[in-house]
Every structure is written in C-alpha cells, then in structure tokens.
N, C-alpha and C positions, 0 to 999 in steps of 0.2 A: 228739386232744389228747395219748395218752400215748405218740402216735407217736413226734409232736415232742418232747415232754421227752424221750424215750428216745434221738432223734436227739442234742438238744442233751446229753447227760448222757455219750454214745459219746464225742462230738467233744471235751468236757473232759477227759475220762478219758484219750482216745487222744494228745492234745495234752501234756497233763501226761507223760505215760509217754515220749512223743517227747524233750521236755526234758529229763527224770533221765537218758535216754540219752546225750542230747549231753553231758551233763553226765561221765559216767560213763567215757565215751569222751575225756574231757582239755579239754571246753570250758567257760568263765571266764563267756562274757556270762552276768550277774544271778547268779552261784552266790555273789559276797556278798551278797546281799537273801537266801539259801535256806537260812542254817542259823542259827541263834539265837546273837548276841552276849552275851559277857556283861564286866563290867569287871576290867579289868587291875589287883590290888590293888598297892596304892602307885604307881600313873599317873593321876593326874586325868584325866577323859576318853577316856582309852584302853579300846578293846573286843578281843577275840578271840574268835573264833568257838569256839561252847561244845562243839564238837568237829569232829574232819574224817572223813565218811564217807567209806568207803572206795569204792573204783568197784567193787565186786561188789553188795556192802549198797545201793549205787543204784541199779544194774542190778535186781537183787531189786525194789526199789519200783518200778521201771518195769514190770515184769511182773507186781505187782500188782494195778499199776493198769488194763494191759491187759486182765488176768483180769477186772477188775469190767468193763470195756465188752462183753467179751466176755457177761458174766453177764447184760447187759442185753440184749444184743443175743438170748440165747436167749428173755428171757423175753417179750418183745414181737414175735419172730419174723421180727428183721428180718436178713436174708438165710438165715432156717432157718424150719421152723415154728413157730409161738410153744408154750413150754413151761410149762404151769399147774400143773408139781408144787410141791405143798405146800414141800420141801426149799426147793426155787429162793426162793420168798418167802420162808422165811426166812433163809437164807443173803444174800440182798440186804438186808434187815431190818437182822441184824447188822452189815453192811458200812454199813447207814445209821447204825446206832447210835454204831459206830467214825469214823463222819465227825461228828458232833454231840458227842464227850467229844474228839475232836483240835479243835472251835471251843471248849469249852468251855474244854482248855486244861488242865495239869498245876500252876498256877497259881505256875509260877514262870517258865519263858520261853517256852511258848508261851498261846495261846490268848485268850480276850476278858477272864482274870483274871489274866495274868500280872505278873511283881512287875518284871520286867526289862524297863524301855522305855527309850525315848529312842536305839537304835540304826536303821537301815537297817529288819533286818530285821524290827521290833518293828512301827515305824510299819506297815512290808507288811502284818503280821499281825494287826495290829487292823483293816486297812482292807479287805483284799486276803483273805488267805490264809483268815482266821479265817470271814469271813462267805460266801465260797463252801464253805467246810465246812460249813456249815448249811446254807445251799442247796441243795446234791450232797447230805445227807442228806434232805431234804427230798422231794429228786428221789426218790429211791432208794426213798425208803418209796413215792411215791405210784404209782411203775413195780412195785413188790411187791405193792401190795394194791386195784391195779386192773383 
C-alpha cells in the first residue's frame, strides 16, 4: 500500500515539476489558470495576474518539487534501498506540513479561505489546486510515518 502512494505521490510531483518547466522555458498552455488573479481598480471585471514569476523562480519550484519525489523515492526505496532515518521523516513531515498551510491558503488569493474569487484561477484553486494540497500532504505524512 505505501508502495503505491509512494508511486502515486512520485508521478505528481514529477508531473508538476515537468509543467513549471514547460512553463519556465516560454510555454502559455494553462500558465493563466497558474498564478492568482486579482482585480483591476477602476475596471469592473477586469483581472491581472497578482504577479509574473519569473522563469528561474519556476525553474527553482520545479526542482522542488523534484527534490520532494526524489525524498520519497528514498524513503520507500524505490529504485535505492529504503531510508528509515529519523531526519528523512521529518523533513517529509514538513514538506507535508507546507502542502496543508499552501490548501489552507494565505487567506487572501490563495487557498480553501481566500478572499479573491470569481477568477480562472481561483475557481482551479478551490477545486483543483487547493485540495490535491491536502491530499499530497496527506500522502506525505503517511509515506513518513509508515
């Protein structure tokens, strides 16, 4: 069982990390759904994006997130032998902690209490983005303290 999660939790990670790449490297598909709208003062209706990361700062989060498949992949031993140091469970721990306060959300454009909806990216994040943070935290913890 914590094979599979462990499988499943790689292939998220490594998928996500793939996309901030494309992303970082100059490509458009879904990068307006990826960063948090907020409204245009004096334009009804009008959004822009609440900032524009830059393609290294992407890059960076794509080797984050690498990092964390990687981290599973040690501790479960999958293509190495599994790694039961104390560290490693907790350094996964944190990294589950830090995916459950990014669903939680900074309670203004991201997360499950944010004050900024009605855009692309909000609806993603209340449906999509917010609650596979819980999930992958979820993952996380039960691959650390299994």
């Amino acid at each position: 069982m914590t094979f599979v999660l462990a499988q499943w939790l790689v292939t998220v990670f490594a998928v996500i990390s793939l996309v901030h790449v494309y992303w970082a490297l100059g490509g458009q598909w879904a990068a307006v759904a990826a960063v948090p709208q907020v409204p245009v003062e004096g334009l009804v209706a009008t959004l822009r994006p609440a900032f524009k990361p830059s393609g290294w700062l992407t890059l960076l989060v794509a080797a984050v997130l690498l990092a964390i498949a990687a981290l599973v992949c040690l501790r479960v031993g999958w293509g190495v032998a599994p790694v039961h140091h104390k560290a490693l469970q907790w350094v996964i721990s944190v990294i589950a902690l830090l995916m459950f306060a990014r669903a939680i959300g900074d309670s203004h454009l991201v997360g499950f209490f944010k004050e900024v909806k009605g855009s692309r990216f909000a609806r993603l994040d209340t449906w999509v983005y917010s609650p596979l943070c819980a999930v992958l935290g979820a993952g996380l913890l039960a691959v650390a303290w299994v």
